[in-house]
C-alpha positions as CSV (number, residue, x, y, z in Angstrom):
1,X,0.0,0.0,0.0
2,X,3.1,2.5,1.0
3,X,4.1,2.4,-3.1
4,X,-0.2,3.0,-3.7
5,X,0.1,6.6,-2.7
6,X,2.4,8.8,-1.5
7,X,1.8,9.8,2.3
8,X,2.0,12.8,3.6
9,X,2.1,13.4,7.3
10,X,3.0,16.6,8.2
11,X,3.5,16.5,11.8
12,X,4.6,19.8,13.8
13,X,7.4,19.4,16.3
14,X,7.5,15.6,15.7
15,X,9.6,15.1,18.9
16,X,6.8,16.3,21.3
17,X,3.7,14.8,19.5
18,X,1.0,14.0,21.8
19,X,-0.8,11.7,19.5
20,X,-0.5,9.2,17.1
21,X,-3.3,8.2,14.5
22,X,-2.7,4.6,13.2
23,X,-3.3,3.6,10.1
24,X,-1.6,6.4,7.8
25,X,-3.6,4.7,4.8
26,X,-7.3,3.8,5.1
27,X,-9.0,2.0,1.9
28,X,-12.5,1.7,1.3
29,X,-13.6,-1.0,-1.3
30,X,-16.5,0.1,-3.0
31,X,-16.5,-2.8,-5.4
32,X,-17.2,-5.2,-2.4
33,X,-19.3,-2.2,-0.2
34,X,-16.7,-1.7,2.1
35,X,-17.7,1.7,2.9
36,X,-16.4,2.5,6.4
37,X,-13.3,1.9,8.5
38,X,-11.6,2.8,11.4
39,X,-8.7,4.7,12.8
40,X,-7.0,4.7,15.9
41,X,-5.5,7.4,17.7
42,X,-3.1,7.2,20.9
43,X,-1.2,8.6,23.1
44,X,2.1,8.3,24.9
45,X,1.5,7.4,28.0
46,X,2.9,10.5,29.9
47,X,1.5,13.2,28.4
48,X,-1.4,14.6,29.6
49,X,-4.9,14.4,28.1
50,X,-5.1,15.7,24.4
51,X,-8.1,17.7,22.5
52,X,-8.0,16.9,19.0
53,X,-10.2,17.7,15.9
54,X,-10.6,15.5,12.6
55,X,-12.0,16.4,9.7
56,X,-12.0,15.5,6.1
57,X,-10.5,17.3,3.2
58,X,-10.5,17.2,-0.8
59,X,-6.9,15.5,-1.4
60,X,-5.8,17.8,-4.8
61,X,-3.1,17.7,-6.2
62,X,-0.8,20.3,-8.4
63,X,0.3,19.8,-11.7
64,X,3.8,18.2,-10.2
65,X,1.7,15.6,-8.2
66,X,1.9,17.5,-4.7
67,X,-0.7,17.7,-2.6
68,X,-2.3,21.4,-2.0
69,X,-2.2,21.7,1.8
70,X,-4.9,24.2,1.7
71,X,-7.4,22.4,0.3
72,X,-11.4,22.5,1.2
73,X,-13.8,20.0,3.3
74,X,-15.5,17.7,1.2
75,X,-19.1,16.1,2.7
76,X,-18.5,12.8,0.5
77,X,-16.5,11.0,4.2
78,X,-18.1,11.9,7.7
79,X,-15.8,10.8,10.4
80,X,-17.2,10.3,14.1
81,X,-16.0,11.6,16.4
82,X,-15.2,14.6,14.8
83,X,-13.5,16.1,18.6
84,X,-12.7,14.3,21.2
85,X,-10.3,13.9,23.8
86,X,-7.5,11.1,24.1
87,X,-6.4,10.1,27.1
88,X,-2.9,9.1,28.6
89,X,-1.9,5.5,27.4
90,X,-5.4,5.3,25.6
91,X,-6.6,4.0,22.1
92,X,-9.5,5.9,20.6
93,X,-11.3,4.8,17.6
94,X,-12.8,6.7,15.1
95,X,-15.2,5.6,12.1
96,X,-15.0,7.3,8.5
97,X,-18.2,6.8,6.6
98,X,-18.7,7.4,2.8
99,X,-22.1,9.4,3.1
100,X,-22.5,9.9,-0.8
101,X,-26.2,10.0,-2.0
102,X,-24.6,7.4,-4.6
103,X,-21.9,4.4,-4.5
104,X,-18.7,5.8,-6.1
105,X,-18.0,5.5,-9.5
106,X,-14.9,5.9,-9.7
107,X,-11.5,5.7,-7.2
108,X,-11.3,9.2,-5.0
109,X,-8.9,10.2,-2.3
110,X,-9.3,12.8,0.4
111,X,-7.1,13.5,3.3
112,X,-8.2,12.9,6.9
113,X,-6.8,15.8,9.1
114,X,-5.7,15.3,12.4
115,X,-5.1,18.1,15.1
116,X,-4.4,18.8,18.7
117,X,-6.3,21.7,18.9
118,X,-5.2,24.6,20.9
119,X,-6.0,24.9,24.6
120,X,-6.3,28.1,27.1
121,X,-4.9,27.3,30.7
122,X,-5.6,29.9,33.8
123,X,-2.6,30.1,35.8
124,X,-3.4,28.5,38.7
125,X,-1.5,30.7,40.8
126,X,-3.3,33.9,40.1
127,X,-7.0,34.4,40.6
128,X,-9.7,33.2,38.9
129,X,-10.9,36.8,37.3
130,X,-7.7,38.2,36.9
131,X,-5.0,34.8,36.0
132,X,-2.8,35.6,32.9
133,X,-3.9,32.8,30.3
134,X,-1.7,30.5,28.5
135,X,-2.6,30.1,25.3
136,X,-1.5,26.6,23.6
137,X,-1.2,26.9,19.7
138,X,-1.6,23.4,17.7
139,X,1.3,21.0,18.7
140,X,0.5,18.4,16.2
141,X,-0.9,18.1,12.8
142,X,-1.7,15.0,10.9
143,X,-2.2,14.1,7.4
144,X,-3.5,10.7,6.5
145,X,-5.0,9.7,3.2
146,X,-8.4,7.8,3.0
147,X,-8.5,5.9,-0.5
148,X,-11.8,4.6,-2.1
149,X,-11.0,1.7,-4.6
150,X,-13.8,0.6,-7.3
151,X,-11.5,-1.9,-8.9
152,X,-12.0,0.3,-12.7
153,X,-9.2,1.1,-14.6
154,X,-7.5,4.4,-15.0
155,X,-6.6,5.1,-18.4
156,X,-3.6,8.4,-19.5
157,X,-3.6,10.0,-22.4
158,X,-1.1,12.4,-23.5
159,X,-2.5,15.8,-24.4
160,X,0.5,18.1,-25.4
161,X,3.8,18.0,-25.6
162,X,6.4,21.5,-25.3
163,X,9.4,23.1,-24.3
164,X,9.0,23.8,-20.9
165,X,9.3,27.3,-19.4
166,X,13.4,27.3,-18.9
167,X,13.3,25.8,-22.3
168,X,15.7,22.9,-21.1
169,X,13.2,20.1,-21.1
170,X,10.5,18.8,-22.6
171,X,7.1,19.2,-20.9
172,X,4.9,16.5,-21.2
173,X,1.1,17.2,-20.2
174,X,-0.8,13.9,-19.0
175,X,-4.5,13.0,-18.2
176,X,-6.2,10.2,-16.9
177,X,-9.5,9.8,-18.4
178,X,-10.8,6.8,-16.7
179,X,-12.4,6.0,-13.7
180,X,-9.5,4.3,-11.9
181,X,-6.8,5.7,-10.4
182,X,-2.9,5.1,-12.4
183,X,0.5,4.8,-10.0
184,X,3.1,6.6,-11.6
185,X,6.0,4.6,-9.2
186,X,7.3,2.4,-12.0
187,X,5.7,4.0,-15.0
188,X,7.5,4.6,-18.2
189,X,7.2,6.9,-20.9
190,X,7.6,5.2,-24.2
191,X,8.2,7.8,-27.4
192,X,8.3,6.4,-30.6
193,X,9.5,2.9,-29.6
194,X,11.7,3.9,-27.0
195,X,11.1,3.7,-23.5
196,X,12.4,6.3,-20.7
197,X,12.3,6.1,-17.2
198,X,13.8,9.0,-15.7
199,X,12.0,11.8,-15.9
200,X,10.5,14.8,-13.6
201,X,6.8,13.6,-11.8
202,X,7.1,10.2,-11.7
203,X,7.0,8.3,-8.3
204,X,4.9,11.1,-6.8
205,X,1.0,10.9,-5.9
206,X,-1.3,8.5,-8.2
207,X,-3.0,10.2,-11.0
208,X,-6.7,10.0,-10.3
209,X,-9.2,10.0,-12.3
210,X,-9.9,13.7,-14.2
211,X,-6.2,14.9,-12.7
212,X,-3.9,16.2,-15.5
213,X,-0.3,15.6,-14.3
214,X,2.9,17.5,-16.1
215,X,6.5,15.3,-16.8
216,X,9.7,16.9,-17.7
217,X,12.0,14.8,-19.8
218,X,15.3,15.7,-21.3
219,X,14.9,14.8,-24.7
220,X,16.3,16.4,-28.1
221,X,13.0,16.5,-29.7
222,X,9.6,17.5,-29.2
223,X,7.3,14.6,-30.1
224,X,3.5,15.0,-31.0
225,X,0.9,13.4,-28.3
226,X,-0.2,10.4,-30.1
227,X,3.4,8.9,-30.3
228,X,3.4,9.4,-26.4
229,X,2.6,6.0,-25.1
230,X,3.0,4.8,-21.4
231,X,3.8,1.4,-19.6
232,X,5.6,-0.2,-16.3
């Protein structure tokens, strides 16, 4: 599953994290009606008692294949809890539902955001009215992906091909037009018989269906977009 996507967990000051969610990958198999799972979030067992808030995001990507860390909530996953607090050497579980009016399609991705949310503490030394606060800004930050998997068949097409901006390579736009998702670790491009591997965009995030994605390869020629074929 690790060479399926990508992961990205960006966790904030990794050393003192507070919480762990468990797994970083969750697949739901719509082709079988798999539709809801679970994750698990802990603590260590020292630490005391952590507020955290999940919700779910669009996963998009840019035209490199990185994720775009700002992207909006979706209403396709509902995940319950939503807040909650985790307690010291405790395992919570929380359940991510499709809620769809319809069974998917096609394969989608969205990211599952975890964070410890931040907390206000009186001083306890001061007086109720009048205690300076201490205000606790979010220590940890999660990024998990949640994959749904219809078992169709992504399909790329090649829809241009130029010199890229520098003018040193040759920029290769991609698209995948079917309704499964297609893993670029591995992938070749093959150009007019001959096959190259080493180019800019592959092993990054799966191309899912819709998603153009751009490669840079260092070629002498620019070829036309039907003689851009692709294989593994």
């Amino acid at each position: 599953m690790l060479r399926v996507f990508t992961i990205i967990a960006l966790v904030v000051n990794i050393l003192w994290a507070n919480f762990a969610v468990e797994p970083f990958v969750v697949v739901l198999r719509a082709q079988s009606g798999q539709l809801t799972d679970w994750v698990t979030l802990k603590t260590n067992q020292d630490v005391r008692p952590v507020p955290v808030e999940l919700s779910i995001k669009q996963r998009l990507m840019d035209i490199d294949g990185k994720e775009v860390l700002d992207s909006p909530d979706s209403d396709k996953l509902v995940v319950y809890p939503s807040q909650l607090v985790v307690y010291p050497g405790e395992e919570t579980k929380v359940q991510i539902t499709w809620a769809g009016k319809a069974k998917p399609d096609r394969d989608m991705v969205f990211t599952l955001l975890a964070e410890e949310v931040p907390v206000n503490i009186p001083n306890a030394d001061k007086g109720a009215e009048q205690s300076p606060v201490t205000s606790m800004s979010t220590l940890v930050r999660y990024r998990a992906v949640v994959a749904i998997e219809t078992g169709k068949k992504g399909r790329l097409i090649a829809k241009s091909a130029r010199i890229d901006s520098i003018g040193q390579k040759v920029e290769i736009l991609v698209e995948n037009s079917g309704l499964g998702r297609v893993a670029t670790d591995g992938m070749n491009l093959i150009i007019r018989g001959v096959k190259y591997s080493d180019f800019v965009g592959m092993n990054t995030n799966s191309i899912m269906p819709g998603e153009q994605r751009r490669f840079l390869l260092e070629i002498p020629f620019i070829p036309k977009a039907s003689e851009i074929k692709f294989g593994y």
